[in-house]
C-alpha positions in Angstrom: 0.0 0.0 0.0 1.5 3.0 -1.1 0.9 6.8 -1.8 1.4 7.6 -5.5 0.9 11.0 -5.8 -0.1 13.9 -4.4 -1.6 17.6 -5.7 -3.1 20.7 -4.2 -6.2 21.4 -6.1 -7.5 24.9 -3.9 -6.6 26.3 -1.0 -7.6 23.9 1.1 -8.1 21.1 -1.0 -5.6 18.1 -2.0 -6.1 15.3 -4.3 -4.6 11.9 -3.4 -3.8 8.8 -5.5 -3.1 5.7 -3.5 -2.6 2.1 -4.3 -2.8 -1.4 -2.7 -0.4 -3.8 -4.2 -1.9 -7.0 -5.9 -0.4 -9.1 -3.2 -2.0 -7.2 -0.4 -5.5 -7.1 -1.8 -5.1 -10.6 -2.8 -4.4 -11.4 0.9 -7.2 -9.6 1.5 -9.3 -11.4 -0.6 -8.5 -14.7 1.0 -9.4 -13.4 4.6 -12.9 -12.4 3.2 -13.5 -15.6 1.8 -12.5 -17.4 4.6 -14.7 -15.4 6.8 -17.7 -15.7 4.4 -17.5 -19.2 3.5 -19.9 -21.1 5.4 -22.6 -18.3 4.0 -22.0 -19.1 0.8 -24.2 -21.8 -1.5 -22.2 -23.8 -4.1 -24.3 -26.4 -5.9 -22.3 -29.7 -5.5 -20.1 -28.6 -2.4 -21.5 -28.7 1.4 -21.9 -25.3 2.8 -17.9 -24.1 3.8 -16.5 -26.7 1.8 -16.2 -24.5 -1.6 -13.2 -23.8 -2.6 -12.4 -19.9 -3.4 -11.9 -20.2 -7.2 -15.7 -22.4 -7.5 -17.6 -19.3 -5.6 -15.7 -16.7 -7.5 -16.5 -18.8 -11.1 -20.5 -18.9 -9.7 -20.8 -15.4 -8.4 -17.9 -13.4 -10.5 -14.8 -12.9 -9.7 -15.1 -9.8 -7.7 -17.4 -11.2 -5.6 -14.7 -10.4 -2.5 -13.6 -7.4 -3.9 -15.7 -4.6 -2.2 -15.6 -6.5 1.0 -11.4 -6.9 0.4 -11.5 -3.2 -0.4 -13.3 -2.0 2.4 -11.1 -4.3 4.8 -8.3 -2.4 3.8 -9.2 1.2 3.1 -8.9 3.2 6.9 -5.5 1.5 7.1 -4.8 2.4 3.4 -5.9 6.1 3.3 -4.3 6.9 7.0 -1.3 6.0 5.8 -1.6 7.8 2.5 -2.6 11.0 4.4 0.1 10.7 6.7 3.2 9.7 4.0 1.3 12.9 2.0 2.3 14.9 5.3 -1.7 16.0 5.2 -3.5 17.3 8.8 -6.9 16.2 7.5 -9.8 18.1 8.8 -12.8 15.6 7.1 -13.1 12.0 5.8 -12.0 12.0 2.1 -14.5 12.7 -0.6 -14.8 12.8 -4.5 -13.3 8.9 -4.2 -12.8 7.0 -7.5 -11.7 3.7 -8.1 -10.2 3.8 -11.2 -8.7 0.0 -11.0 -9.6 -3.1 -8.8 -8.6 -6.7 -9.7 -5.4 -8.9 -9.3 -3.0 -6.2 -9.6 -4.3 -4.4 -6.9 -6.3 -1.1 -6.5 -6.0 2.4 -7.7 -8.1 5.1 -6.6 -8.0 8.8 -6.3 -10.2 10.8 -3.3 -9.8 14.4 -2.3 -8.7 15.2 1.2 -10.0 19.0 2.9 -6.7 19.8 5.2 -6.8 22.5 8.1 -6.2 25.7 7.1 -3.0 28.1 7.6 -4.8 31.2 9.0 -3.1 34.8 10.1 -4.1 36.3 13.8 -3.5 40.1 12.4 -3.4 40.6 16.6 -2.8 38.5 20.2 -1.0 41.3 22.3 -2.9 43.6 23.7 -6.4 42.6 23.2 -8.7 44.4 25.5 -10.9 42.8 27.6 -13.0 44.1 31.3 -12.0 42.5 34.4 -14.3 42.9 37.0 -12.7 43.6 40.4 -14.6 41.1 43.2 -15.6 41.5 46.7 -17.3 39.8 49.3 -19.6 41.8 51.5 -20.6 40.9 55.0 -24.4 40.3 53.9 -23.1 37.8 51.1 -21.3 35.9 54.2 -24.3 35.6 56.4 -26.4 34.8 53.9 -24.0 32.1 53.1 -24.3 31.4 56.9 -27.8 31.1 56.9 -27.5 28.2 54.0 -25.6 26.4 56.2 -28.1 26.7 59.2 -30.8 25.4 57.0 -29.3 22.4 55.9 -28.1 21.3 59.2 -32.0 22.4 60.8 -33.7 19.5 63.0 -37.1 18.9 61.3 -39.7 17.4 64.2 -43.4 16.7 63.7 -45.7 18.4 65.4 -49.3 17.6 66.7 -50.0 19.4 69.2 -50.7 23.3 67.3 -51.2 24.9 64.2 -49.1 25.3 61.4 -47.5 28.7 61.2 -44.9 30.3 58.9 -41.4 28.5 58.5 -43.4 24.8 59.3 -43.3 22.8 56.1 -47.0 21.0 56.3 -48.0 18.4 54.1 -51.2 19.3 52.2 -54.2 18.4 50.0 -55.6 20.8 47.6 -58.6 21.5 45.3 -59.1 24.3 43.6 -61.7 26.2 41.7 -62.7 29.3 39.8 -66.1 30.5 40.2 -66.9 27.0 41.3 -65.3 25.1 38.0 -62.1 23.0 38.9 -58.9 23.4 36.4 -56.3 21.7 34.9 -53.6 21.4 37.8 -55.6 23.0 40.0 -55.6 19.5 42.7 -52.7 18.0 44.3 -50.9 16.7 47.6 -47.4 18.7 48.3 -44.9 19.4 51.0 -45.3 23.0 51.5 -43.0 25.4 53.5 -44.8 28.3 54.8 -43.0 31.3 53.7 -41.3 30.3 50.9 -43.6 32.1 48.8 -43.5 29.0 46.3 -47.2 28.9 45.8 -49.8 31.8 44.7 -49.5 35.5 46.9 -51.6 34.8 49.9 -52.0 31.3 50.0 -49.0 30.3 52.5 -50.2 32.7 55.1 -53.5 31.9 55.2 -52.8 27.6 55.5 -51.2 29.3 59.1 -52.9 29.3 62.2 -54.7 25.7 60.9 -54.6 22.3 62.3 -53.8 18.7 61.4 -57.0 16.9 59.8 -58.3 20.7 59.5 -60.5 20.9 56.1 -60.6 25.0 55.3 -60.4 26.9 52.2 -58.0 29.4 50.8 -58.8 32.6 48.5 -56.7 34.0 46.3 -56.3 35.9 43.3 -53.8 34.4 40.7 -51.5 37.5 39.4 -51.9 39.6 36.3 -48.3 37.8 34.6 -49.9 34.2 35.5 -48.3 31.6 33.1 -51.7 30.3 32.5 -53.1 32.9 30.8 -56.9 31.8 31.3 -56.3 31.9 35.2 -54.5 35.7 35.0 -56.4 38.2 37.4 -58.9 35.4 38.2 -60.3 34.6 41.7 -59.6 31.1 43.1 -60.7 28.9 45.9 -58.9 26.1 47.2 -60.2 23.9 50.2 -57.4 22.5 51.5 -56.4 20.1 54.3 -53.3 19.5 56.4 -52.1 16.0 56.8 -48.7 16.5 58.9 -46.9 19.3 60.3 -43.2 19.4 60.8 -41.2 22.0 62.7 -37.8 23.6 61.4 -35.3 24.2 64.2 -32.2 25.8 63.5 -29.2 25.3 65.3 -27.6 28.8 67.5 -24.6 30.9 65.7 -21.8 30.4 68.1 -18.4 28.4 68.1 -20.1 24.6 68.4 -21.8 25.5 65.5 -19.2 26.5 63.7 -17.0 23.2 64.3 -19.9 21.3 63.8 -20.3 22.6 60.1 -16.4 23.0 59.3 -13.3 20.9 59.9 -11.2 23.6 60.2 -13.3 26.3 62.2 -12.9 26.4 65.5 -14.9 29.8 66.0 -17.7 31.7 64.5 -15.2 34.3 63.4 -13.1 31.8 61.4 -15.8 30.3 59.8 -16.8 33.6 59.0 -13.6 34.5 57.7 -13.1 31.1 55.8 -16.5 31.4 54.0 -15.3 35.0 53.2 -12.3 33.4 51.4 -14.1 30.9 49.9 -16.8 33.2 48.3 -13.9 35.4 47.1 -12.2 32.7 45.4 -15.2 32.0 43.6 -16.0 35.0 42.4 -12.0 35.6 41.5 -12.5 32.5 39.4 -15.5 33.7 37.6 -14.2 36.9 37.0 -11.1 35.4 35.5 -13.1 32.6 33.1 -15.1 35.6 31.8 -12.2 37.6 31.4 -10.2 35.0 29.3 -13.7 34.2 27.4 -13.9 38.0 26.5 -10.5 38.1 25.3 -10.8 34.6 22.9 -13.9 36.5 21.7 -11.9 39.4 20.9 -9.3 36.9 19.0 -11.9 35.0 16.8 -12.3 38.7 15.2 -8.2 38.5 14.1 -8.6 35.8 12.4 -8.0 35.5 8.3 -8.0 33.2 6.3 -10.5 30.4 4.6 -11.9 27.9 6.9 -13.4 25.2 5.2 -17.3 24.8 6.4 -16.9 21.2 7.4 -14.9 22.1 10.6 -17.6 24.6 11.4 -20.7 22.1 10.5 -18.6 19.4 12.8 -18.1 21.5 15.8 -21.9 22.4 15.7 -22.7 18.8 15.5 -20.3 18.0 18.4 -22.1 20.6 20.6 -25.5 19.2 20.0 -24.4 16.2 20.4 -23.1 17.0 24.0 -25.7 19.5 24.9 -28.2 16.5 24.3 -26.4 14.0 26.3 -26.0 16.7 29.7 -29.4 17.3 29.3 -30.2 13.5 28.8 -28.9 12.9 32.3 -31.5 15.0 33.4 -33.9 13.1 31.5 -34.8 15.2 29.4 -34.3 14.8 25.6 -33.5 17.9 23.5 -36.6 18.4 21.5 -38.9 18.3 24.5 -36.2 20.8 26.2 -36.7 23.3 23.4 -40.3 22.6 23.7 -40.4 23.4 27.5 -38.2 26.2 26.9 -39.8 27.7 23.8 -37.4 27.7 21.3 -37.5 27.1 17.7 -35.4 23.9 16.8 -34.0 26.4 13.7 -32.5 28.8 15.9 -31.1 26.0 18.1 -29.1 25.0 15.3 -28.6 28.0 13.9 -26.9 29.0 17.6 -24.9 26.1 17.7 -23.0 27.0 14.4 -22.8 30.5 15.1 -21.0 29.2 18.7 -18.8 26.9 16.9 -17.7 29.3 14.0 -16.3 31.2 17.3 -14.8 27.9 18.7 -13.1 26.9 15.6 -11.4 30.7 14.9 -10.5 30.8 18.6 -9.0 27.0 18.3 -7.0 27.9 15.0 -6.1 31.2 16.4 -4.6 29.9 19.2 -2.4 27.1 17.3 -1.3 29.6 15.8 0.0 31.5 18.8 1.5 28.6 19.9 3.4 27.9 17.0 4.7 31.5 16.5 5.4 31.7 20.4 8.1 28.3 20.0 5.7 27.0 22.5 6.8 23.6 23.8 4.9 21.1 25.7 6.9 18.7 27.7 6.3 15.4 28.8 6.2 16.4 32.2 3.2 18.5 31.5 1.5 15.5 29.6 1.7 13.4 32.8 0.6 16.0 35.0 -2.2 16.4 32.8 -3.1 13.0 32.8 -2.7 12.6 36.6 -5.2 15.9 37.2 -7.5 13.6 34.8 -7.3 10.7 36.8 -8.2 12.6 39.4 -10.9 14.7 38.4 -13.1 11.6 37.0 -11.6 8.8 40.2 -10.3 6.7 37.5 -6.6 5.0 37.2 -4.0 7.3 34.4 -3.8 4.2 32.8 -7.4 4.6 31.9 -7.1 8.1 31.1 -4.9 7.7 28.5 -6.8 5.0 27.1 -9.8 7.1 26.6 -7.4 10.8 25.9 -4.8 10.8 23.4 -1.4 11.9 23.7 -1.9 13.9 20.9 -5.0 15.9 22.0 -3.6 16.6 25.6 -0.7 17.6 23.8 -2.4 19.9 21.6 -5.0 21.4 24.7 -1.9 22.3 26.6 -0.3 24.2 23.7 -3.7 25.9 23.3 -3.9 26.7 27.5 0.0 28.1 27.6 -0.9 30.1 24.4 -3.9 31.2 26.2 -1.8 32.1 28.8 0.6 34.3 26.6 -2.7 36.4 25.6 -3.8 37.0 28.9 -0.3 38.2 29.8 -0.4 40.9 27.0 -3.6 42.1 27.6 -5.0 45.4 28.1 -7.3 44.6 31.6 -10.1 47.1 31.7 -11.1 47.2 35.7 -14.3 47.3 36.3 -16.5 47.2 39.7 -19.3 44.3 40.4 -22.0 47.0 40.1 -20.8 48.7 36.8 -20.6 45.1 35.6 -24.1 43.7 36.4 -25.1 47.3 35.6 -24.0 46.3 31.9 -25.5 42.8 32.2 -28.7 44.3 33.0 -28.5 46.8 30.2 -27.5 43.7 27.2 -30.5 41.3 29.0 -33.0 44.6 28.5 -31.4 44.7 25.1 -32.3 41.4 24.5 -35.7 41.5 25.2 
């Protein structure tokens, strides 16, 4: 097997000829008849008993051929791309065979290649960097999450429900004495959580267990069900179980209790505080790198051929699907829940990976005009931060990761790296910033 020649045909474009050698494709042959045998129907011969020459006098002789051919075409066309020193971007197309038989196989196929693109600029890209904080409100909220989940919940049957009791409850409702759709139900309801209809928490206080009353409300204005917007409602209700949220005191026992390394209300305080400003450090960061790679898919020149586009979009459906299928939800009832036209789904997806494929290119780019190295020390510490993010052995990282592609994602990350360090950083505060979000969401809309 063999490349024979090898000529650009457009920018992007190269035409390969390649050849397997008689002797190979015979061998080839030999293994396909071997295998398909005992399928095979030769009058005057038990089934598997034929001899090759019989079935190929009966049926033709290229009876193997396609079969031979298609046994030996990945190997034959890797190797073709590779001795043509060809970085294909797509599976080869325009294929001809222009000879099959005993003296082998010629054919010629056309082979899309990755592009050479320009980045007309990586240094000093501008970018906003919001500058975080962490207020003393955000750490006793936090503090409060932490009461709540380590709360003692105790039934209760000796009083009425009241607010911050989570009863469990029966309900029927109606609108001008018609029941509707969704309208009955059983549900563990916290009072005060304000998860039901305006009204109706506060007036299921102050009842008993077994207690059969009614609720009015008035469903608001903005009501998702438009046919129940503005209307008056009654729902009779009754309370089957009441259960009592305790929450532990704020002092130093608490504090040990819910941290390993508090020993004091103050230093959990001041550990939360850290940890909340780490978090929003790292956030501020990601979206500071992400409005800098934005900034670089706009530097980009050159012609990208549309199948690395159309395959990038296809990869994110394909893993937007599958995260949302562990939800158990499949994607066309998720657009359906969430109202959006399967067209401008896809149309998204290419416009994202468009971005994804500039920013990818771009950043090879970088890497090779930087002399950027990656060392085998940083594979394996790559691989070992694999292992340990998904609890697996490194031996069974790298069966699933190629060497290659961690190679090629740590070239991207260091020439990521030489971006950020030549960027123009555009401070901005957490208000200004959620100021703007608020302003693009209204734009939105």
């Amino acid at each position: 097997m063999s490349l024979k020649s090898c000529k650009k045909l457009d920018t992007n474009t190269y035409e390969i000829e390649v050849s397997i050698s008689g002797e190979d494709f015979a061998a080839a042959i030999n293994k396909v008849y071997i295998k398909q045998k005992n399928r095979i129907t030769v009058p005057g011969f038990r089934k598997g008993k034929a001899p090759k020459h019989m079935i190929e006098t009966m049926y033709g002789k290229g009876v193997f051929y396609d079969d031979a051919l298609e046994m030996l075409y990945p190997e034959t066309v890797d190797a073709a791309i590779k001795e043509a020193e060809l970085e294909a971007v797509d599976t080869p197309h325009e294929v001809k065979i222009n000879e099959i038989g005993e003296n082998g196989v010629e054919m010629t196929m056309q082979i899309t290649v990755k592009p050479d693109v320009t980045v007309k600029q990586y240094k000093g890209l501008e970018a906003e960097k919001r500058e975080v904080s962490v207020s003393a409100e955000e750490v006793d909220a936090e503090i409060n999450r932490l009461r709540e989940r380590n709360a003692v919940i105790t039934d209760i049957d000796d009083r009425p429900a009241q607010m911050g009791d989570t009863v469990a409850i029966d309900y029927d409702g109606s609108v001008d004495g018609v029941s509707f759709e969704g309208g009955k139900g059983s549900h563990d309801l916290e009072l005060g959580s304000n998860s039901f209809i305006p009204g109706f928490e506060e007036q299921v206080a102050g009842h008993s267990i077994d207690e059969t009353f009614d609720v009015n409300v008035t469903f608001p204005e903005e009501y998702h069900a438009t046919e129940l917007a503005g209307k008056a409602a009654v729902f009779q209700c009754v309370i089957h179980g009441i259960k009592e949220k305790t929450l532990p005191e704020l002092d130093d026992e608490f504090a040990k209790d819910v941290s390993e390394d508090a020993d004091t209300l103050d230093e959990l305080k001041k550990s939360i505080e850290a940890d909340l400003l780490k978090d929003k450090q790292g956030r501020a960061d990601a979206d500071f790198e992400q409005a800098l790679l934005v900034s670089l898919a706009d530097q980009v020149e050159g012609e990208i051929p549309d199948c690395m586009f159309e395959q990038k979009a296809e990869e994110n459906k394909e893993n937007f699907s599958r995260r949302i299928g562990q939800q158990g939800i499949d994607l066309d009832k998720y657009l359906m829940y969430m109202g959006i036209e399967k067209e401008r789904f896809e149309s998204d997806m290419y416009e994202q990976a468009i971005q994804q494929v500039k920013v990818r290119l771009a950043l090879e780019k970088i890497a090779q005009s930087e002399g950027i190295e990656v060392s085998d020390e940083d594979v394996q510490a790559e691989y070992d931060k694999l292992a340990g993010m998904y609890g697996v052995s490194v031996d069974a990282v790298k069966g699933f990761f190629a060497e290659s592609s961690i190679r090629n994602d740590i070239e991207c990350e260091k020439a990521i790296n030489v971006i950020k360090e030549n960027a123009v950083v555009k401070a901005t505060s957490e208000d200004e910033a959620q100021a703007e979000d608020g302003e693009t969401a209204a734009d939105a809309e």
